[in-house]
C-alpha positions as CSV (number, residue, x, y, z in Angstrom):
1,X,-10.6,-57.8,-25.9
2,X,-13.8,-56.6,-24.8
3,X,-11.8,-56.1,-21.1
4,X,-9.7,-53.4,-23.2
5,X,-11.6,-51.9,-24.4
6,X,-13.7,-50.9,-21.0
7,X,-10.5,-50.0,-19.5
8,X,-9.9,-48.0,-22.7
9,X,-13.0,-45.9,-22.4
10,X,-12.9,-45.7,-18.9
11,X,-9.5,-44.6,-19.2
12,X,-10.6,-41.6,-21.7
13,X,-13.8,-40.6,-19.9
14,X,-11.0,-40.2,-16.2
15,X,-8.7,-37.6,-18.8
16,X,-12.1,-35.9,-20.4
17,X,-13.5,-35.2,-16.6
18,X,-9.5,-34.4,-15.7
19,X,-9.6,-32.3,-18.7
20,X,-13.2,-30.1,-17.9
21,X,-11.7,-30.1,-14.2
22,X,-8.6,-28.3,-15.1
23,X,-10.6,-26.2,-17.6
24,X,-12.6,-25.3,-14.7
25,X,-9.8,-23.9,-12.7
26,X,-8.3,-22.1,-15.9
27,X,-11.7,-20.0,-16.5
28,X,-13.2,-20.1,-13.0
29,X,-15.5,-16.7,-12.4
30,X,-14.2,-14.2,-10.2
31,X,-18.1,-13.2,-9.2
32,X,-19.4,-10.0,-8.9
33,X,-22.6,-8.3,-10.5
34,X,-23.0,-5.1,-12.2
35,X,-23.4,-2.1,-10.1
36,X,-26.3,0.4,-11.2
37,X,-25.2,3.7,-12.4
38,X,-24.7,6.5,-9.7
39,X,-24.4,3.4,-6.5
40,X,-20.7,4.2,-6.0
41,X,-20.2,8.1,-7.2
42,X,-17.1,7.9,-5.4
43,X,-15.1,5.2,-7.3
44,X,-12.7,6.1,-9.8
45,X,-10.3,4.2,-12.0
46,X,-6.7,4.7,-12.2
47,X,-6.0,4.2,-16.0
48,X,-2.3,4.8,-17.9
49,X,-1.7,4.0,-21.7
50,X,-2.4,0.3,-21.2
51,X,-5.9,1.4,-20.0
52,X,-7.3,0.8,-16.0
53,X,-4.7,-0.6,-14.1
54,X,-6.0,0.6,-10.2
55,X,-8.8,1.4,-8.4
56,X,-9.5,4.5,-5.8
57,X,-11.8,6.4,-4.1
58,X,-12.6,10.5,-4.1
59,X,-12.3,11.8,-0.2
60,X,-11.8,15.3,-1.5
61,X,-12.6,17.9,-4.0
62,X,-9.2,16.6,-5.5
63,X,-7.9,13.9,-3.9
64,X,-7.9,10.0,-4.5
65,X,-7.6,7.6,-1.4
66,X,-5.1,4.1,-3.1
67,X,-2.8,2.5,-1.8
68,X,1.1,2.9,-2.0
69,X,1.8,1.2,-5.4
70,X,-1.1,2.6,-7.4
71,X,-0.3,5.5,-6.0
72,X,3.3,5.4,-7.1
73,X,3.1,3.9,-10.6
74,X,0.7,7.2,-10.9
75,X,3.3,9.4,-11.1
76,X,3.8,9.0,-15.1
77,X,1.0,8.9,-17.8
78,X,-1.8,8.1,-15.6
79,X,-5.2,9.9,-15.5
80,X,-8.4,9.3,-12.9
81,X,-11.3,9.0,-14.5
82,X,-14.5,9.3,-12.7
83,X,-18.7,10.2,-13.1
84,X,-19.0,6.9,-15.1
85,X,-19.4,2.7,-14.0
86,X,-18.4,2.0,-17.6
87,X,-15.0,3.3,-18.9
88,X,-16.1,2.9,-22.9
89,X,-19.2,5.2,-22.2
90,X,-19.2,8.9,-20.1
91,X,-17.2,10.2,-17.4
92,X,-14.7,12.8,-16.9
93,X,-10.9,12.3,-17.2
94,X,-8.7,14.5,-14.9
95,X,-4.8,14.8,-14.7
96,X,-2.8,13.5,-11.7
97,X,-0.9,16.5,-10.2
98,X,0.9,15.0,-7.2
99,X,1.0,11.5,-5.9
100,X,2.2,10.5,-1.9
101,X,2.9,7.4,0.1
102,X,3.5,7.4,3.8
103,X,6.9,7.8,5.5
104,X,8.0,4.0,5.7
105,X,6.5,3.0,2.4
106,X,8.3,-0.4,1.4
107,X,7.8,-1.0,-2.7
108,X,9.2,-4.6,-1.9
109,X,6.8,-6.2,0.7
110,X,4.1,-3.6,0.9
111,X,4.2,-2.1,4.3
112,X,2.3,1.0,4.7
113,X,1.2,0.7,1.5
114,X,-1.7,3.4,1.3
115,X,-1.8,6.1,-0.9
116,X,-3.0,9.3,-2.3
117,X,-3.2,10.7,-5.3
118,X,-4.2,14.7,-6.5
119,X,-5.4,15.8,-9.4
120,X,-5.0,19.2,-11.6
121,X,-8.2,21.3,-10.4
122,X,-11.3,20.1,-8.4
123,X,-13.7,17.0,-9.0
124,X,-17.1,18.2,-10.8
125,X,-19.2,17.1,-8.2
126,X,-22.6,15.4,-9.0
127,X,-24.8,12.7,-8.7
128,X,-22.6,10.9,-10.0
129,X,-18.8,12.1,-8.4
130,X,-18.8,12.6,-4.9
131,X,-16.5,12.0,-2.1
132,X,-16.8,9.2,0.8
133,X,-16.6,9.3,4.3
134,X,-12.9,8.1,5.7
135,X,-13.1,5.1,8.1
136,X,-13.9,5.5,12.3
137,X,-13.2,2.2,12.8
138,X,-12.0,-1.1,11.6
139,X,-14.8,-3.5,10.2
140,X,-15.5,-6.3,13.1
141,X,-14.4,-9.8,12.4
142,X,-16.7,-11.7,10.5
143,X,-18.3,-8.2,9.1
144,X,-18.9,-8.2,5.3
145,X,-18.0,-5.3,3.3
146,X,-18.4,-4.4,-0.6
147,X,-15.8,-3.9,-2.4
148,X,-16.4,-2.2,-6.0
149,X,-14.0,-2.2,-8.8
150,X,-13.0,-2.9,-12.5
151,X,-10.9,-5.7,-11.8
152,X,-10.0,-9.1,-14.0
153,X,-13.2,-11.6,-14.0
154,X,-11.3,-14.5,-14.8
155,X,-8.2,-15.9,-13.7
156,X,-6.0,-16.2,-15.8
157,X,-6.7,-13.4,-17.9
158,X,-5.4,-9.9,-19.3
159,X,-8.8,-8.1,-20.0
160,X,-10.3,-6.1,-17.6
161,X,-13.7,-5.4,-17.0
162,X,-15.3,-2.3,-18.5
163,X,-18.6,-2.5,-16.1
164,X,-18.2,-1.7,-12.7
165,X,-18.7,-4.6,-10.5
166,X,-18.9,-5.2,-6.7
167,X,-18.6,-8.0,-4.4
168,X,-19.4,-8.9,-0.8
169,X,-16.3,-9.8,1.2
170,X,-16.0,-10.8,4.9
171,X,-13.3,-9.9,7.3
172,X,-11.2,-13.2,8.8
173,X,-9.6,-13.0,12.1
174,X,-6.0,-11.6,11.9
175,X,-4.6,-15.2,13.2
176,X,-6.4,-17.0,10.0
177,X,-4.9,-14.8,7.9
178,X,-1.5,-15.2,9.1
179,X,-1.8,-19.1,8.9
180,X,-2.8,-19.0,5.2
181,X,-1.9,-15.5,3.8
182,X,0.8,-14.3,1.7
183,X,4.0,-14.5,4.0
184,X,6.4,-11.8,2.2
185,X,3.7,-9.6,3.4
186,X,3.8,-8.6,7.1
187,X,0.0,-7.8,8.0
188,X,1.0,-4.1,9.9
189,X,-2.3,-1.8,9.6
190,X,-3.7,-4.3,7.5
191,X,-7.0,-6.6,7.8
192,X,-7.7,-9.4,5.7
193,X,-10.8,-10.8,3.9
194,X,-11.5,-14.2,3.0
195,X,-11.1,-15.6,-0.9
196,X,-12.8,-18.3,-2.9
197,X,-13.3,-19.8,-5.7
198,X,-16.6,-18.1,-6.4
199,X,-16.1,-14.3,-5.4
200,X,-12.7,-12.7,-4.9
201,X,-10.9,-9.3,-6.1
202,X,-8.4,-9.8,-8.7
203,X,-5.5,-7.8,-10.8
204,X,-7.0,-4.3,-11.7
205,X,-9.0,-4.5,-7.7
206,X,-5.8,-3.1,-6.2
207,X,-6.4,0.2,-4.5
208,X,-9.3,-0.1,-4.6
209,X,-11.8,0.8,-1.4
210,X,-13.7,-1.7,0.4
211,X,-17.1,-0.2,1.8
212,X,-19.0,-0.7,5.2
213,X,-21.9,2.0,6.7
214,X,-20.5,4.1,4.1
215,X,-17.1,4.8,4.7
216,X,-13.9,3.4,3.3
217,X,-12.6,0.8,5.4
218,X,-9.5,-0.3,3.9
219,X,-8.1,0.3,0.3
220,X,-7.2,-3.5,-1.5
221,X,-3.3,-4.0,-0.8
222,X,-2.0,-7.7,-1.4
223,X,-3.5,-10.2,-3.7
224,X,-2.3,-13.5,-4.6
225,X,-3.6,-15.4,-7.2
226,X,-7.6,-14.5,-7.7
227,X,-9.8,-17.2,-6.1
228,X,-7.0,-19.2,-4.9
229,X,-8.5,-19.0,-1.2
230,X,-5.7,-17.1,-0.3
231,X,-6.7,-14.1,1.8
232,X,-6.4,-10.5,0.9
233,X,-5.2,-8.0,2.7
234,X,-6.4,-4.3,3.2
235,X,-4.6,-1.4,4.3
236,X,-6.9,-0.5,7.8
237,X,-7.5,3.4,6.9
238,X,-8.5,4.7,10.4
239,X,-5.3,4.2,11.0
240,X,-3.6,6.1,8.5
241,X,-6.7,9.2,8.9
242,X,-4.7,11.6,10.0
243,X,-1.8,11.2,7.5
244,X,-4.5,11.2,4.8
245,X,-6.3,14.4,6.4
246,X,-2.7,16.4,6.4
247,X,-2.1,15.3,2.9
248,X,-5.6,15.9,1.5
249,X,-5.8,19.2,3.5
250,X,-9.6,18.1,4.9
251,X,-11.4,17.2,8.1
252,X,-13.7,14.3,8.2
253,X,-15.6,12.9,11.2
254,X,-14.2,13.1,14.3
255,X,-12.9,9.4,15.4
């Protein structure tokens, strides 16, 4: 009897810590921490009748750097709002005008997928909205580079963050990524960063810009599953510069 009734409560205490352990995995933290107010006046949020559904980044006095399906799904009942690093409190909202995607753009698997997006008018710029600085280069291997954003915190989830948060992520080499990444995604003008279980971007992070010596590196493309270890890829933007420039009608650093 009293050999039951160990095996009993052993038994109970293996599906309690089985139990907490999935629990874990169901409400694990994406990471991040706030950003102070005016650190990233050149963030912007893509938001449509659901509320933010993208992030971008101001590179003219009315254009958005994306990528190619934030860009797209812009085209209808979507508005940028920007000045603010909380979207209950401040900020100004402006209408999208136009919205473009490369020649070559594939909605399917992604390739090419950068974007642009233009708004009615000209950005109010401030302290608080102001453009950024395109990429001159790619970030070097093992680099790390912030990426800011309004993105889930938890996976899964459906509510996205109204604070602006950032994280640090570090670029893996292409051959990593192409062992681990997301297959259905061929890795054409595109870097990856490393994901964990403790800091990674999530739904809502998409087109979003990663940051490094302030410029925009790359704009988020491809996630899979937040904090799965899976790596994420990011459209390279030096590559696409003079695309963006002809688009955007502007001249930034020489290469």
């Amino acid at each position: 009897m009293i050999y039951k009734i160990v095996i009993t409560i052993l038994g109970l205490l293996f599906l309690s810590a089985e139990g907490l352990e999935l629990g874990h995995l169901k409400s694990r933290i994406i990471g991040g921490t706030i950003v102070p107010v005016g650190k990233y006046p050149f963030v912007v949020s893509l938001t449509n009748a659901t509320g933010h559904h993208c992030g971008g980044a101001i590179i003219g006095e009315n254009c958005v750097l994306t990528n190619g399906r934030c860009s797209l799904s812009a085209r209808k009942n979507t508005t940028v709002v920007a000045g603010t690093n909380n979207l209950k409190l401040g900020g100004k909202v402006y209408q999208v005008y136009q919205t473009f995607q490369p020649p070559g753009y594939n909605n399917i698997n992604y390739m090419y997928n950068i974007g642009v997006v233009k708004i009615v008018g000209k950005f109010t710029f401030d302290n608080t909205t102001m453009p950024i600085r395109l990429s001159t280069s790619d970030p070097p291997v093992g680099s790390s580079c912030t990426l800011p954003g309004w993105g889930l915190h938890s996976w899964p989830s459906t509510t996205m963050s109204t604070d602006l948060y950032e994280i640090s992520l570090k670029r893996i080499p292409d051959l990593v990524c192409n062992r681990t990444s997301q297959k259905e995604f061929p890795l054409i003008y595109k870097f990856c960063t490393e994901n964990n279980y403790k800091h990674a971007p999530c739904t809502g992070d998409l087109g979003g810009p990663l940051v490094c010596d302030n410029e925009v590196k790359g704009t988020v493309s491809t996630l899979k599953e937040c904090g799965t270890g899976y790596p994420d890829t990011h459209e390279k933007v030096v590559h696409w510069r003079d695309w963006i420039e002809s688009v955007c009608k502007i001249k930034h650093c020489p290469k």
